[in-house]
C-alpha positions in Angstrom: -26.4 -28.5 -80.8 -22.9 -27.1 -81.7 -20.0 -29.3 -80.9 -18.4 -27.0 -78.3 -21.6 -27.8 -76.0 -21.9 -31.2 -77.1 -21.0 -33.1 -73.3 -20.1 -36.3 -75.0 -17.5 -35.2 -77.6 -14.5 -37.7 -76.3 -11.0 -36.1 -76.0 -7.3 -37.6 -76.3 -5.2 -37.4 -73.3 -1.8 -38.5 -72.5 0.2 -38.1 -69.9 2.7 -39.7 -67.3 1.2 -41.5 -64.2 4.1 -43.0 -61.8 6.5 -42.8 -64.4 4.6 -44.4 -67.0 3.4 -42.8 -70.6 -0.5 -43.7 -70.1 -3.4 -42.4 -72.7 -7.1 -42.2 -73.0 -9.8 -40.7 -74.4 -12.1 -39.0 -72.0 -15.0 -37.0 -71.9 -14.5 -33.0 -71.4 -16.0 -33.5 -67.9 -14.2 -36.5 -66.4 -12.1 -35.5 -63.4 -8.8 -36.4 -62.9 -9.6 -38.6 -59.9 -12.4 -40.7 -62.1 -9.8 -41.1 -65.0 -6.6 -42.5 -62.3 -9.3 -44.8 -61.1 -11.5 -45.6 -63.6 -9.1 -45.5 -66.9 -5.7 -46.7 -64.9 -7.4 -48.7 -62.0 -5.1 -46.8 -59.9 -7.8 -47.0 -57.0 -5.5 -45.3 -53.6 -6.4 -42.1 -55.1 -9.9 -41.7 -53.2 -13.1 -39.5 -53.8 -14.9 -38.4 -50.4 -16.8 -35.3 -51.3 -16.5 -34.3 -55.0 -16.2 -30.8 -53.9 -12.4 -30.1 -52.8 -12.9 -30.6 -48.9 -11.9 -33.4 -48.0 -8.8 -34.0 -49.3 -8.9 -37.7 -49.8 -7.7 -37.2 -53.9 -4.9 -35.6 -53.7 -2.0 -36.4 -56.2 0.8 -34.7 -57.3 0.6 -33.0 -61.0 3.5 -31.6 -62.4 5.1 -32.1 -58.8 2.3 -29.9 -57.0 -0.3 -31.5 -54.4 -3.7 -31.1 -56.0 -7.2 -32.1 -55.4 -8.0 -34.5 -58.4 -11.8 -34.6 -57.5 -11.7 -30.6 -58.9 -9.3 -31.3 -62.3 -10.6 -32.4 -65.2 -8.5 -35.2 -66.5 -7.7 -32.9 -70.0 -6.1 -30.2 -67.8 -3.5 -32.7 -66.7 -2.8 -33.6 -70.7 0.9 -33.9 -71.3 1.6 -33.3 -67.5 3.6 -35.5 -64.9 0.9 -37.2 -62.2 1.8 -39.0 -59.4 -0.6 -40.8 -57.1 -0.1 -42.6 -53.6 1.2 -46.2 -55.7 3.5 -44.3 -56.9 4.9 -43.7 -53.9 6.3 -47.1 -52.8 10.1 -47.7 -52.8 11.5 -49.8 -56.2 11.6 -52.8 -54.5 7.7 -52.3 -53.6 8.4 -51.3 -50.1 6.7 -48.5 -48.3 8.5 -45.1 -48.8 9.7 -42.9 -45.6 6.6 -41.6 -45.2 4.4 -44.5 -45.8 6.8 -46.2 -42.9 6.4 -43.3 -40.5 2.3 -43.7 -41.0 2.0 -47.3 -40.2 5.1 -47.0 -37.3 2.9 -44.5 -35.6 -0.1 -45.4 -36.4 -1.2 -42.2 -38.7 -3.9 -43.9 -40.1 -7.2 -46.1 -38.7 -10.1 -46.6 -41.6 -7.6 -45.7 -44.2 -9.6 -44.1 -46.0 -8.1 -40.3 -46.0 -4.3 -41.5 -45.9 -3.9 -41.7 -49.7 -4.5 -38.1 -49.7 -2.7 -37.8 -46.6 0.4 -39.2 -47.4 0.4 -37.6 -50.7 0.0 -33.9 -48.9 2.3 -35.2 -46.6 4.7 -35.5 -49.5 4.5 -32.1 -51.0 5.3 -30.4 -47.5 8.4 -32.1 -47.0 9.6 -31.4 -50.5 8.7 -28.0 -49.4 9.4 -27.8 -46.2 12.1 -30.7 -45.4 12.0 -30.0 -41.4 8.4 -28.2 -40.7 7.1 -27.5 -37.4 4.2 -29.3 -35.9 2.4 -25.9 -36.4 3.2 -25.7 -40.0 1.7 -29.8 -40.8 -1.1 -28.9 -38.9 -1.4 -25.8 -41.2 -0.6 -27.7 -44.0 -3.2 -30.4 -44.1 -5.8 -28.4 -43.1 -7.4 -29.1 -46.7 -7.3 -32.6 -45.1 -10.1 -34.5 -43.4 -9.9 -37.4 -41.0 -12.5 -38.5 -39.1 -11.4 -41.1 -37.3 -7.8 -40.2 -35.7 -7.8 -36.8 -34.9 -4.5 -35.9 -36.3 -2.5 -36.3 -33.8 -0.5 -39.6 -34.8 -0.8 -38.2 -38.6 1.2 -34.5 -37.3 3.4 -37.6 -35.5 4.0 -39.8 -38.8 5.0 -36.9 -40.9 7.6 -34.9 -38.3 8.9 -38.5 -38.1 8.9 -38.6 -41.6 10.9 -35.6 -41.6 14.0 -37.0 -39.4 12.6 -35.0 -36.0 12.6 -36.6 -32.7 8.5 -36.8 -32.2 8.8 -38.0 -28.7 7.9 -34.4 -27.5 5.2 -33.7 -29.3 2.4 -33.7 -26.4 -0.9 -35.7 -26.7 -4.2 -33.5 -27.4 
């Protein structure tokens, strides 16, 4: 077997997670998501389907939202990573958009709000004042089964500064 087939042929990786310089050696086909978890014990980033629907693993890399369960962890070598701890304010308190899930109750099992809050993140660096049209658009790579979305559209326009007391019930 040549070594460019070989499955266990380990690999250095470093790079920044929350701020902090981590490393690790990895095989070619660990995933991002099983190396934050697994090698970091960073355990908010979640894994719900392995196949990029749900939405649960999403963390930022190099500032973008991706879905960590479909990156290998060597594709993220020497880049900037950010996952839902990383969120939290200095003093270890939630962060606007953390706040604005638990004030209106954007979240039930828990489950999907890593990923959630994460996505969440991305449109409002994006999109500072979005519509409830364009979050709904937004996290539709996104899945909740348990709330329905309407308090999670709720958390993030609140998020945003906007007066959610409009926003009708579906």
């Amino acid at each position: 077997m040549t070594d460019v087939l070989r499955e266990d042929r380990m690999t250095k990786v470093t790079m920044t997670v929350n701020g902090k310089a981590v490393s690790g050696d990895v095989e070619g086909r660990t995933l991002l998501s099983a190396f934050l978890r697994e090698d970091q014990g960073l355990t908010g980033t979640h894994v719900g389907c392995d196949t990029s629907q749900c939405g649960a693993c999403v963390v930022h890399v190099n500032g973008k939202a991706v879905k960590s369960c479909t990156m290998f962890a060597s594709e993220a070598n020497g880049a900037s990573v950010d996952t839902v701890e990383g969120q939290t304010n200095a003093d270890g308190s939630l962060n606007v958009i953390q706040q604005a899930f638990q004030d209106h109750h954007g979240l039930q099992c828990g489950f999907c709000t890593p990923g959630m809050v994460m996505s969440a993140a991305a449109l409002l660096k994006e999109n500072p004042t979005p519509s409830e049209a364009e979050v709904r658009e937004y996290l539709e790579g996104n899945i909740c089964r348990c709330t329905g979305y309407h308090n999670i559209v709720k958390a993030i326009m609140a998020a945003s500064g906007q007066d959610v007391s409009a926003i009708a019930a579906e």
